[in-house]
VOZAMI-537851 format. One record per atom (N, C-alpha, C): y, z, x; atom name. Coordinates in steps of 0.02 Angstrom, whole numbers, always signed. Example, Ala and Ser with C-alpha at 12.3 -4.5 7.8 and 13.67 -1.06 7.14 Angstrom:
<sites>
        Y        Z        X   site
     -284     +390     +660      N
     -225     +390     +615     CA
     -165     +390     +660      C
     -112     +354     +642      N
      -53     +357     +684     CA
       +2     +394     +645      C
</sites>
This chain:
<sites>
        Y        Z        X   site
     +235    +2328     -558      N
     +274    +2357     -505     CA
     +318    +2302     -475      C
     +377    +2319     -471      N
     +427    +2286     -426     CA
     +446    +2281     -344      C
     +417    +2213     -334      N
     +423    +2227     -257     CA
     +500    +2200     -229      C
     +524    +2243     -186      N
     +573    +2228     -154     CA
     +587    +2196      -96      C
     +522    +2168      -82      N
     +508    +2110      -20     CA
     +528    +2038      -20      C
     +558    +2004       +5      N
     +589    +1953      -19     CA
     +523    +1909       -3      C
     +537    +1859      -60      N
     +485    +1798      -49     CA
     +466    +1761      +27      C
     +390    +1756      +44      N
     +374    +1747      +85     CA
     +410    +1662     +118      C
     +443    +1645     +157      N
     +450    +1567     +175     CA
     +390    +1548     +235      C
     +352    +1565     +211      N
     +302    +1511     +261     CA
     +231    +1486     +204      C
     +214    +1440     +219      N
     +181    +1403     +172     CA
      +94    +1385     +209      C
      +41    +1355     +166      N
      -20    +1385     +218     CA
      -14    +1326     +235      C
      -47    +1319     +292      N
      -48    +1240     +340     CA
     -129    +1207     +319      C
     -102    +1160     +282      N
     -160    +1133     +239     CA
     -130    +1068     +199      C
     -177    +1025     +203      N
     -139     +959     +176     CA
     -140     +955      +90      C
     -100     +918      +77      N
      -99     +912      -19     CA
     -146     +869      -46      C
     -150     +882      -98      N
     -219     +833     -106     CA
     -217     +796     -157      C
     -138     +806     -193      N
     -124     +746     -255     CA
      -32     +743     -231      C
      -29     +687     -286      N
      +49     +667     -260     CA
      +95     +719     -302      C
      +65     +760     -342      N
      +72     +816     -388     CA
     +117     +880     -330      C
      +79     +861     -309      N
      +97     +929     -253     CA
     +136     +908     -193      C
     +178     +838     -193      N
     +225     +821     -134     CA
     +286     +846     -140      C
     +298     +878     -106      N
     +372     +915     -125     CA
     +436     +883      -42      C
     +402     +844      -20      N
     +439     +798      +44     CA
     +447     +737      +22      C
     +408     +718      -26      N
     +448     +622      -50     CA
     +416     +566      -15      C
     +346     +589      -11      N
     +295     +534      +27     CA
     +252     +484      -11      C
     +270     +494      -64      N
     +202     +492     -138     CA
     +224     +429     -123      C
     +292     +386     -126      N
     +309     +328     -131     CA
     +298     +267      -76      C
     +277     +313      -34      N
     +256     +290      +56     CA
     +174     +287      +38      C
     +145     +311      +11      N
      +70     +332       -5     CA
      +63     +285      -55      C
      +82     +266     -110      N
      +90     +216     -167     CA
     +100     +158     -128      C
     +148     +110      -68      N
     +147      +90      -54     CA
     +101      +43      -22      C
      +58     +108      +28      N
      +17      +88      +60     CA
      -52      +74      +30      C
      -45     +121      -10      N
      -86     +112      -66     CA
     -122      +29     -102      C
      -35       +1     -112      N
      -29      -65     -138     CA
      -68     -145      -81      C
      -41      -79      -18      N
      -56     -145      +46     CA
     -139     -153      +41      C
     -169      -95      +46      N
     -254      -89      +47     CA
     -280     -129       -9      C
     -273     -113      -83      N
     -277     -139     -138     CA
     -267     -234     -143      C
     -227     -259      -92      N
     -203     -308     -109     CA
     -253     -358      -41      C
     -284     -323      +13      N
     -297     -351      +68     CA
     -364     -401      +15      C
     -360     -448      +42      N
     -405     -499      +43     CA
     -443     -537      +83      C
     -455     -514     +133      N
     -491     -548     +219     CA
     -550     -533     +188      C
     -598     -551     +250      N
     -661     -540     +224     CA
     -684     -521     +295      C
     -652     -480     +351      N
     -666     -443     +385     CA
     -635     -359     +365      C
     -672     -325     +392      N
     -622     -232     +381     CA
     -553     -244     +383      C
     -525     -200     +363      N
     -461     -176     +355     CA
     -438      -83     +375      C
     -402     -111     +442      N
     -414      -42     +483     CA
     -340       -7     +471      C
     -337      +50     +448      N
     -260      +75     +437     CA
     -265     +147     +497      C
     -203     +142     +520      N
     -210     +218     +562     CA
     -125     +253     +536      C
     -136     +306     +545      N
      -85     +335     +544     CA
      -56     +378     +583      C
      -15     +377     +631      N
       +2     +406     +689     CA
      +47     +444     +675      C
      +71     +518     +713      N
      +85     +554     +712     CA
      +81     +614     +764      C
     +141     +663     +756      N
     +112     +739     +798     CA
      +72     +794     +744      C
      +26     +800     +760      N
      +13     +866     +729     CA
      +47     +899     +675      C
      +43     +907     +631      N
      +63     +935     +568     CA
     +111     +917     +517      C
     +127     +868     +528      N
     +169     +800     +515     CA
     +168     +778     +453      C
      +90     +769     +430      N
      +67     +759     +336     CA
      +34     +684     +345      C
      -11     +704     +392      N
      -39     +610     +408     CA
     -132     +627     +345      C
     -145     +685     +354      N
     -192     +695     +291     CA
     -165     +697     +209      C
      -88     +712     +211      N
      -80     +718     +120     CA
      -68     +672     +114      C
      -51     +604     +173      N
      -44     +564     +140     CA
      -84     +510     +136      C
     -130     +510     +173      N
     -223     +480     +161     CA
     -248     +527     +102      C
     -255     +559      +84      N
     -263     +601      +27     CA
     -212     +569      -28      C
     -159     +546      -34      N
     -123     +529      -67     CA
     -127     +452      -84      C
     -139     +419      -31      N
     -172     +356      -42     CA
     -259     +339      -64      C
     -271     +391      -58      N
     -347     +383      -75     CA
     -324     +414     -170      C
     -276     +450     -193      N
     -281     +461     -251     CA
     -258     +396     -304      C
     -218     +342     -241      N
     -183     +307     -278     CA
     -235     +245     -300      C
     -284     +242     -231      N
     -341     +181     -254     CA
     -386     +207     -285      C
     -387     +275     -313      N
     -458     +287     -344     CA
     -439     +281     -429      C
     -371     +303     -438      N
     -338     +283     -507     CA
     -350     +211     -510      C
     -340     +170     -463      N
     -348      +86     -456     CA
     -409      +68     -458      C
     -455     +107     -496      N
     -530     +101     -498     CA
     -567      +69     -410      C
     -546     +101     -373      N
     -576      +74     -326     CA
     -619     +137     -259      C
     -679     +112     -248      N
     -726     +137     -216     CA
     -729     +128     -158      C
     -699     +206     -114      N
     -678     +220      -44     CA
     -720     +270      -31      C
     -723     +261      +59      N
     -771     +302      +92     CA
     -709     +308     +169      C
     -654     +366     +164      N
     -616     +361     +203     CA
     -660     +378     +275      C
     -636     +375     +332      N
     -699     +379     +392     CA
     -637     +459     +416      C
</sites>
């Protein structure tokens, strides 16, 4: 059956969970940061925050950086 409803424009409010699915151009901001964590060498924590308003994409792209260090064989426990 053919619907004559035009395609819905609203999208579900929910963060992405690979760089597969960035359709805003953050993957490279996420890869980045990615590189900064990967590269820290202190031998105290390493505290990252990401600030923002509300709905902004501050989870796809902790989600996006957590995909980039886990390809980087590395073992995270985001808080």
């Amino acid at each position: 059956m053919i619907s004559n409803r035009p395609p819905n424009p609203f999208s579900a409010d929910r963060p992405i969970r690979s760089k597969s699915e960035d359709l805003l151009g953050r993957s490279a901001f996420a890869e980045s940061l990615a590189a900064v964590v990967e590269g820290w060498t202190g031998n105290d924590s390493l505290v990252v925050a990401l600030y923002g308003p509300w709905g902004i994409g501050k989870t796809s792209i902790k989600n996006m950086v957590l995909e980039n260090l886990r390809r980087g064989g590395r073992a995270l426990r985001p808080s």
